[in-house]
mmJSON file of the N, C-alpha and C atoms, coordinates in Angstrom:
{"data_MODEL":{"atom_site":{
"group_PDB":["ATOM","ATOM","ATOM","ATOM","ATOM","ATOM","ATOM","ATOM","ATOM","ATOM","ATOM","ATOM","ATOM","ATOM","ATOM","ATOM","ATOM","ATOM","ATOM","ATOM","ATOM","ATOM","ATOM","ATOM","ATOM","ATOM","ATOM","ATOM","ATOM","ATOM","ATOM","ATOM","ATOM","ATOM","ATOM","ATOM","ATOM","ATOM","ATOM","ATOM","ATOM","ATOM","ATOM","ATOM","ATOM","ATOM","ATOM","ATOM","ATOM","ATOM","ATOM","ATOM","ATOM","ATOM","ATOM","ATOM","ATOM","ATOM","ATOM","ATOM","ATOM","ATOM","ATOM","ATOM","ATOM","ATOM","ATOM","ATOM","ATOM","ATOM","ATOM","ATOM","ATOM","ATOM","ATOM","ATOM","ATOM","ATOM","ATOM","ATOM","ATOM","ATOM","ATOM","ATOM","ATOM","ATOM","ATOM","ATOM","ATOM","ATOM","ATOM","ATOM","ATOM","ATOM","ATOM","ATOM","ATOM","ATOM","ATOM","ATOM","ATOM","ATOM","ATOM","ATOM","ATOM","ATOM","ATOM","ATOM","ATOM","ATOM","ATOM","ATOM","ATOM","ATOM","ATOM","ATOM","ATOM","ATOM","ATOM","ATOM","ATOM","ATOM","ATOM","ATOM","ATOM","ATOM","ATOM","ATOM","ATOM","ATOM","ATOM","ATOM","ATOM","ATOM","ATOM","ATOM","ATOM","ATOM","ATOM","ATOM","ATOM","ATOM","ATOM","ATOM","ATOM","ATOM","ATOM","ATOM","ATOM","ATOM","ATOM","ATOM","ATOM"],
"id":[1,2,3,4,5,6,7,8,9,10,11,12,13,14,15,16,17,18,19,20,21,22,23,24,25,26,27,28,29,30,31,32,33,34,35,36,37,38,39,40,41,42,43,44,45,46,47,48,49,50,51,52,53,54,55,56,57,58,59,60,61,62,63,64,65,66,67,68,69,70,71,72,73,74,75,76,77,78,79,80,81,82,83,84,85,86,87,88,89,90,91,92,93,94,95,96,97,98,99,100,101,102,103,104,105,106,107,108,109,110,111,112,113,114,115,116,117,118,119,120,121,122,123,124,125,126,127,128,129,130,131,132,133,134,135,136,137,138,139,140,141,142,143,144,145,146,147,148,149,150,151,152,153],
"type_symbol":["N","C","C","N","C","C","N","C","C","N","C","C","N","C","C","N","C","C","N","C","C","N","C","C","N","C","C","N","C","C","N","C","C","N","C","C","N","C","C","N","C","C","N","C","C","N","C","C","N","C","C","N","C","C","N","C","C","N","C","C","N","C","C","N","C","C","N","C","C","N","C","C","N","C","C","N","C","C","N","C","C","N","C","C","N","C","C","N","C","C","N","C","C","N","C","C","N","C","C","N","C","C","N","C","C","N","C","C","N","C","C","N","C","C","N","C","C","N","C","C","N","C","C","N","C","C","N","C","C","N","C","C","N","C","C","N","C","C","N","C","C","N","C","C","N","C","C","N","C","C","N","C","C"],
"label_atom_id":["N","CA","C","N","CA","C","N","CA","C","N","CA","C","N","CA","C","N","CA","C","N","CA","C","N","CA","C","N","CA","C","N","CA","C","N","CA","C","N","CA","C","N","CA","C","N","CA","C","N","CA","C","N","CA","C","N","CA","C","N","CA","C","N","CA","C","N","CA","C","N","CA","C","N","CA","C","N","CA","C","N","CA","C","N","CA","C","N","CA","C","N","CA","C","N","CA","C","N","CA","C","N","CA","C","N","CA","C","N","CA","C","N","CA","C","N","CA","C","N","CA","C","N","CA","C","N","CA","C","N","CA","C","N","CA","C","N","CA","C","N","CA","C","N","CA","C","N","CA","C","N","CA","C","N","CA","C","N","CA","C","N","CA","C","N","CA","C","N","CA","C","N","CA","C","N","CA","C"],
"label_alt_id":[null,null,null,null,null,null,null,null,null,null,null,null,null,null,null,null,null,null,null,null,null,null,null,null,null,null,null,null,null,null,null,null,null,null,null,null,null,null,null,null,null,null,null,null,null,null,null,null,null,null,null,null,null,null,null,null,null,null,null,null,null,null,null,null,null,null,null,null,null,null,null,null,null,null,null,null,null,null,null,null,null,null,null,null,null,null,null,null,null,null,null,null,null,null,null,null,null,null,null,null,null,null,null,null,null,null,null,null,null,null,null,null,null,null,null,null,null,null,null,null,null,null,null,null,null,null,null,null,null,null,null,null,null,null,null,null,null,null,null,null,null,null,null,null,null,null,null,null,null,null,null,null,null],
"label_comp_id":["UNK","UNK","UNK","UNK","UNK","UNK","UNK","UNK","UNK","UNK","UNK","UNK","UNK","UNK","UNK","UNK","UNK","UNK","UNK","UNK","UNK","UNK","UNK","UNK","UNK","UNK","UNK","UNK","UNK","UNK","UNK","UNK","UNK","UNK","UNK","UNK","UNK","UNK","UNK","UNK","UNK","UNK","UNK","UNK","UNK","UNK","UNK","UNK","UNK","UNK","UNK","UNK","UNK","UNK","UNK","UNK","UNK","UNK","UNK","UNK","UNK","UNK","UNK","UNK","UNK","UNK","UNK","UNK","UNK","UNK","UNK","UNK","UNK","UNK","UNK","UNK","UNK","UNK","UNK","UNK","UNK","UNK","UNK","UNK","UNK","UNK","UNK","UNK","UNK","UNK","UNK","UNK","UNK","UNK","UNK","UNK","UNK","UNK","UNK","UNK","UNK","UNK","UNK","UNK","UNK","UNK","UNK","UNK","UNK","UNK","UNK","UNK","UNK","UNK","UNK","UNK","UNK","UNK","UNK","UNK","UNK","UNK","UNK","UNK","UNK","UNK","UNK","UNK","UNK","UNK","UNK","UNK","UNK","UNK","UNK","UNK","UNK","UNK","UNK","UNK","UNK","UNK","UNK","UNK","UNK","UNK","UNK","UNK","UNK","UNK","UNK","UNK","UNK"],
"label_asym_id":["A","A","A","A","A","A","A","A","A","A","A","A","A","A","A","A","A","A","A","A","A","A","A","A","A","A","A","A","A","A","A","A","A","A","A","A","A","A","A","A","A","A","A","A","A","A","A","A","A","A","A","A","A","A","A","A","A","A","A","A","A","A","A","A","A","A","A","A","A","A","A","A","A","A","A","A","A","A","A","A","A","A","A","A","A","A","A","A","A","A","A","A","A","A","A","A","A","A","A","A","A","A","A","A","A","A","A","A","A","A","A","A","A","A","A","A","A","A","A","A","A","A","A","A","A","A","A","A","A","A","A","A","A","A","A","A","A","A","A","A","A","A","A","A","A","A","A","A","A","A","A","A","A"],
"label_entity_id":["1","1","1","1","1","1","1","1","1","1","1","1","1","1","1","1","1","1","1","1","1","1","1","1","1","1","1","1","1","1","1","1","1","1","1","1","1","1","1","1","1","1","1","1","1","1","1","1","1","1","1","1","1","1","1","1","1","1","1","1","1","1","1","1","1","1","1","1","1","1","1","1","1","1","1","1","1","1","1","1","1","1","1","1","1","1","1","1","1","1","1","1","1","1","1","1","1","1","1","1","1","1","1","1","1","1","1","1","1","1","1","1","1","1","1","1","1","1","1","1","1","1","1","1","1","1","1","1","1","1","1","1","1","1","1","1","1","1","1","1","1","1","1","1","1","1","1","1","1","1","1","1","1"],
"label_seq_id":[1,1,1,2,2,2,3,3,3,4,4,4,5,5,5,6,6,6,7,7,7,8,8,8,9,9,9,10,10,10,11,11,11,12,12,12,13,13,13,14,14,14,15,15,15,16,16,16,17,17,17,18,18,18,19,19,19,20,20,20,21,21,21,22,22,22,23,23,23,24,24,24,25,25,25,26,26,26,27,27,27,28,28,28,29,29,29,30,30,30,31,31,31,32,32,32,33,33,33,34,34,34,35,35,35,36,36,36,37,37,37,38,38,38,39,39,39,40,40,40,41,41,41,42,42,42,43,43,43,44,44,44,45,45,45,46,46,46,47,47,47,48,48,48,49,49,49,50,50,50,51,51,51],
"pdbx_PDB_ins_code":[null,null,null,null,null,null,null,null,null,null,null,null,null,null,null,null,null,null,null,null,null,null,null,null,null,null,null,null,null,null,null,null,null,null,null,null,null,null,null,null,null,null,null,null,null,null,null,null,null,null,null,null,null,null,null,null,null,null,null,null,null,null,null,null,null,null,null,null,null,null,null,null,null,null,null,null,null,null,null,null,null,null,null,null,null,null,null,null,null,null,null,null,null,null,null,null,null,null,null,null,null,null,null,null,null,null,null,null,null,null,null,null,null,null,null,null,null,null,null,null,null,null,null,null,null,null,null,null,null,null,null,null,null,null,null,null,null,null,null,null,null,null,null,null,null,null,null,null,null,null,null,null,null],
"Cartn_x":[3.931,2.89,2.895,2.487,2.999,1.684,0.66,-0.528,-0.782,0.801,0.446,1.431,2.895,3.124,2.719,1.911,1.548,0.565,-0.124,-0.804,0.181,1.265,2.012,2.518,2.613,3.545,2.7,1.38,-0.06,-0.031,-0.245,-0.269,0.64,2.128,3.518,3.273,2.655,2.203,3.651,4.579,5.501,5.351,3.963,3.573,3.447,2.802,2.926,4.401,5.385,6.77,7.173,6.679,7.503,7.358,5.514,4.95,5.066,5.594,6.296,7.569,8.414,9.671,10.11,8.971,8.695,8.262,7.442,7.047,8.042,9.062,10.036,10.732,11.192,12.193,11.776,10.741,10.29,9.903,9.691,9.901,10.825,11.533,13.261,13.41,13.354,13.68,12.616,11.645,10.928,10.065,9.962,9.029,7.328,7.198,5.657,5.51,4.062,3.0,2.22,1.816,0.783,-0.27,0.002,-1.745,-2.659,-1.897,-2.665,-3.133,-4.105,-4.97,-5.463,-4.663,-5.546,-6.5,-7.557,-8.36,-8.118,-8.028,-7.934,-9.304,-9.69,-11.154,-11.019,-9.993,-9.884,-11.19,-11.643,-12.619,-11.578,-11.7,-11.582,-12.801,-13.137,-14.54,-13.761,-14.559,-14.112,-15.474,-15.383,-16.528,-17.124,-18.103,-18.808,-18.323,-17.423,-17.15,-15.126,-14.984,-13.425,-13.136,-11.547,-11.287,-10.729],
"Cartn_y":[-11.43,-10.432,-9.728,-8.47,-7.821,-7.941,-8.74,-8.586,-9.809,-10.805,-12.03,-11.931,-11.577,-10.906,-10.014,-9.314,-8.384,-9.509,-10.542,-11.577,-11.88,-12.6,-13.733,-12.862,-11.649,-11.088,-10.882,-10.522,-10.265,-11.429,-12.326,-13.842,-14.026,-13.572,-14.016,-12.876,-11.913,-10.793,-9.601,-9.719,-8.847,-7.562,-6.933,-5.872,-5.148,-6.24,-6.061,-5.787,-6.555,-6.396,-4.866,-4.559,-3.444,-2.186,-2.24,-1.058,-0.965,-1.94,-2.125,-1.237,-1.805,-1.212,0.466,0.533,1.841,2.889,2.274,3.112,3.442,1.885,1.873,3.006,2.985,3.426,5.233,5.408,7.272,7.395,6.575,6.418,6.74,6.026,6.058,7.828,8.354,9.589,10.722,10.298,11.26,12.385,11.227,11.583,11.052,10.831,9.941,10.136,10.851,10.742,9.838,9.617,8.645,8.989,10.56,10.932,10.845,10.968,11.323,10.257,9.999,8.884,9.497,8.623,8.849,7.695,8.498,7.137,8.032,6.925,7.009,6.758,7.665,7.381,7.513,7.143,7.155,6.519,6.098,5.909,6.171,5.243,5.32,4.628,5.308,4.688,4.32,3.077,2.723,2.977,3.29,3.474,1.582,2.146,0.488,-0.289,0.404,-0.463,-0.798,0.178,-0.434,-1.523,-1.797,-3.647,-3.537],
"Cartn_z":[-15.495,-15.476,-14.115,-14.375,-13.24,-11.546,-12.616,-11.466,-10.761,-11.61,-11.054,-10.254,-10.117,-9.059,-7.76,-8.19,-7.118,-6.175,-6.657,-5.757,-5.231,-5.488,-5.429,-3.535,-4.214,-2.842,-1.802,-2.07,-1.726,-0.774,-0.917,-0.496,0.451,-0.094,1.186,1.749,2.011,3.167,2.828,1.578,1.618,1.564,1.183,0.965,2.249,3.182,4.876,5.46,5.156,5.257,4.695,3.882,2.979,4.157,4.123,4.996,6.371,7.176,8.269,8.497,7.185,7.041,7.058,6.102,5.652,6.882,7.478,9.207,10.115,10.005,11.152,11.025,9.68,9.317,9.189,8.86,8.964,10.681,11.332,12.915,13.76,13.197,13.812,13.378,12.543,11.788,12.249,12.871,14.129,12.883,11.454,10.059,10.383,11.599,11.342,12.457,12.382,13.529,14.013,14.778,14.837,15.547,15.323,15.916,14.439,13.912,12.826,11.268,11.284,10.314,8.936,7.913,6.864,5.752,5.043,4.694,3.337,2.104,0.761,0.524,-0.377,-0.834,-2.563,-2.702,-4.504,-4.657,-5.817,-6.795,-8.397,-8.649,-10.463,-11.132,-11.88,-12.785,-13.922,-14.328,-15.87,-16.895,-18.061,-19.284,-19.081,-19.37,-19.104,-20.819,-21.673,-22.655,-22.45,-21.526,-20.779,-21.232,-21.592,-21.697,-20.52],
"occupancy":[1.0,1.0,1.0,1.0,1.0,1.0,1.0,1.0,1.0,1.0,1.0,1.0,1.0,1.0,1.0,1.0,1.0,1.0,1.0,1.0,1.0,1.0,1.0,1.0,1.0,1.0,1.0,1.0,1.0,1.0,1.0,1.0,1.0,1.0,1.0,1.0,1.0,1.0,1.0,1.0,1.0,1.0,1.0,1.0,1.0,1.0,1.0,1.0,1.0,1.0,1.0,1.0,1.0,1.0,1.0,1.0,1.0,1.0,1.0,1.0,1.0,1.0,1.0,1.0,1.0,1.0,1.0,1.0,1.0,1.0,1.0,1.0,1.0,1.0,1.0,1.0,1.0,1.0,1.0,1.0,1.0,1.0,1.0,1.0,1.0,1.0,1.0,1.0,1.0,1.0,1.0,1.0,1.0,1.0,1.0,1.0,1.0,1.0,1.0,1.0,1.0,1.0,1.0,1.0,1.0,1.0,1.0,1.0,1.0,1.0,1.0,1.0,1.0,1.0,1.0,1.0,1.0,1.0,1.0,1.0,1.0,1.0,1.0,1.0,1.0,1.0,1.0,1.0,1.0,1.0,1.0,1.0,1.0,1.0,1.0,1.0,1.0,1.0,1.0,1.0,1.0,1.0,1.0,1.0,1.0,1.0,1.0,1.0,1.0,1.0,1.0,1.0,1.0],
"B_iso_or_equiv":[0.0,0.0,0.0,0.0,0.0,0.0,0.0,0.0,0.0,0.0,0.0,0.0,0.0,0.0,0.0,0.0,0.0,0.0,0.0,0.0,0.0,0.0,0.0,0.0,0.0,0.0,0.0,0.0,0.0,0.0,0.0,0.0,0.0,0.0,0.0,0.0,0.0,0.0,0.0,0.0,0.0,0.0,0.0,0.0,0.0,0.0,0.0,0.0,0.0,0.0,0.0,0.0,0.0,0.0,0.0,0.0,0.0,0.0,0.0,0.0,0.0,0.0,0.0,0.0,0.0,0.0,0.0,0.0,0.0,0.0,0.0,0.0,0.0,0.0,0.0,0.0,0.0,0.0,0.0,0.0,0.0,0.0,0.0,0.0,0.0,0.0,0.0,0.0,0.0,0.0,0.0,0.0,0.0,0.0,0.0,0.0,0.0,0.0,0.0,0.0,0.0,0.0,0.0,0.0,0.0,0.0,0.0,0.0,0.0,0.0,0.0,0.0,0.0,0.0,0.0,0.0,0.0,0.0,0.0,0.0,0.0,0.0,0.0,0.0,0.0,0.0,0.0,0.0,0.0,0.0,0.0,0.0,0.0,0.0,0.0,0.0,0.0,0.0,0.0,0.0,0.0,0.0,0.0,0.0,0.0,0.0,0.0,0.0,0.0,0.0,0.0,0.0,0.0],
"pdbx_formal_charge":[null,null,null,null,null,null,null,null,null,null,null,null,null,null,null,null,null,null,null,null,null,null,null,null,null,null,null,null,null,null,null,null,null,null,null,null,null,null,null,null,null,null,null,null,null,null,null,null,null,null,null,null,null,null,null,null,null,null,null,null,null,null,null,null,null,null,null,null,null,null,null,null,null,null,null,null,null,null,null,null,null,null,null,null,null,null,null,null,null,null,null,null,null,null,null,null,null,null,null,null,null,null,null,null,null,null,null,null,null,null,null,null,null,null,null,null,null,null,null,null,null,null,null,null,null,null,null,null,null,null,null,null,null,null,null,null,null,null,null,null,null,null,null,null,null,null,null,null,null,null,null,null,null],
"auth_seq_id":[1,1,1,2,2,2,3,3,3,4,4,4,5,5,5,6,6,6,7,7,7,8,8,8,9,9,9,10,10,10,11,11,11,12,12,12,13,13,13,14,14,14,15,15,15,16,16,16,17,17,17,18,18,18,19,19,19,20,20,20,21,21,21,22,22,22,23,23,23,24,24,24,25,25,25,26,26,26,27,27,27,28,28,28,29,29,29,30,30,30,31,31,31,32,32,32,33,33,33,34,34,34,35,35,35,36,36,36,37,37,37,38,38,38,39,39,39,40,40,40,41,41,41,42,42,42,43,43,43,44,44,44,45,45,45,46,46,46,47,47,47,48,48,48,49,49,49,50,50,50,51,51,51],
"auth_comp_id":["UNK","UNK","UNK","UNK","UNK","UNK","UNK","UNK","UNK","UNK","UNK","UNK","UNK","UNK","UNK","UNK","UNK","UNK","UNK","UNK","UNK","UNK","UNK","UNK","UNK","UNK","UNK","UNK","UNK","UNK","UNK","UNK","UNK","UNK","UNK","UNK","UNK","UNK","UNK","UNK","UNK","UNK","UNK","UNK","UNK","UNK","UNK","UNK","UNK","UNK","UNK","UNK","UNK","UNK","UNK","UNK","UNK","UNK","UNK","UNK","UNK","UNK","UNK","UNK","UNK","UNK","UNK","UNK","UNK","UNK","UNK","UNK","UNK","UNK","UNK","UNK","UNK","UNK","UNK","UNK","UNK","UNK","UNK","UNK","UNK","UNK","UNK","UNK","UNK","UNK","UNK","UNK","UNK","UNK","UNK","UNK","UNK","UNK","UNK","UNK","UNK","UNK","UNK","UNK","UNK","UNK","UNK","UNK","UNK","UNK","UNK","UNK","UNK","UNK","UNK","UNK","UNK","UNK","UNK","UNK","UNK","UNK","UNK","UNK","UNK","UNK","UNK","UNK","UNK","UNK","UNK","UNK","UNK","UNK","UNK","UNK","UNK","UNK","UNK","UNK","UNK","UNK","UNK","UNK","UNK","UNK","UNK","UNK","UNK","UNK","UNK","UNK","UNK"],
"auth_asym_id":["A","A","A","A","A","A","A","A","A","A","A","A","A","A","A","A","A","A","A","A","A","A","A","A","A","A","A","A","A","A","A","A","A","A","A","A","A","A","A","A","A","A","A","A","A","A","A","A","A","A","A","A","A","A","A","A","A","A","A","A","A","A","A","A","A","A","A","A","A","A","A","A","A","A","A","A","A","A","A","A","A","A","A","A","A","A","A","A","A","A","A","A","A","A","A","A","A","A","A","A","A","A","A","A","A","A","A","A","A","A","A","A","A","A","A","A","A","A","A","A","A","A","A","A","A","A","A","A","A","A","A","A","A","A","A","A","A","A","A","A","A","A","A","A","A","A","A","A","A","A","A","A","A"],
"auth_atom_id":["N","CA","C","N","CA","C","N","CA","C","N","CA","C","N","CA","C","N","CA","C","N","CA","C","N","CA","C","N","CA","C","N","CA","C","N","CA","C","N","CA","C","N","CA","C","N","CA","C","N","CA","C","N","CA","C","N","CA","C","N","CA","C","N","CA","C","N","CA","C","N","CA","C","N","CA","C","N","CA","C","N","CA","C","N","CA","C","N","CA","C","N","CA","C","N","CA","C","N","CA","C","N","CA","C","N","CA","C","N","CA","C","N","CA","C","N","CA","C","N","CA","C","N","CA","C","N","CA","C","N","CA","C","N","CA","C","N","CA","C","N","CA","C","N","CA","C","N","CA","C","N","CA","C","N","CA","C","N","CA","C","N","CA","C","N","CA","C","N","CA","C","N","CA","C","N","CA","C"],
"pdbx_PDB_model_num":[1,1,1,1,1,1,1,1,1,1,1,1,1,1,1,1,1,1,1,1,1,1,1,1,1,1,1,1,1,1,1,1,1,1,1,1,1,1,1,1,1,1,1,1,1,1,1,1,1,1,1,1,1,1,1,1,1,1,1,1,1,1,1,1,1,1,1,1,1,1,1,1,1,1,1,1,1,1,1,1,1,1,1,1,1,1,1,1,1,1,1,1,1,1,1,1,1,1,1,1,1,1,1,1,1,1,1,1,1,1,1,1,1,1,1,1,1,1,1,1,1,1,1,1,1,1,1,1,1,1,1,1,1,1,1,1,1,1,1,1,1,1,1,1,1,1,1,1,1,1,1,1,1]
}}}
């Protein structure tokens, strides 16, 4: 299951690993600022009869 995975990795901090990687690597490539911050404010609503 895919959400028992996503703990599993959640847990070994690989998700932390990934986004590390992912920085270094648009870093090195002079792709990423770091003046600059962003905040996600998604919201998804579910119908209160949602499964």
């Amino acid at each position: 299951m895919v959400a028992t995975r996503f703990y599993r990795w959640q847990k070994a901090k690989i998700w932390n690993q990934i986004l590390e990687y992912l920085q270094a690597d648009a870093d090195a490539q002079g792709k990423l600022d770091w003046q600059v911050h962003y905040v996600d404010g998604t919201v998804v609503r579910a119908h209160q009869n949602a499964e």
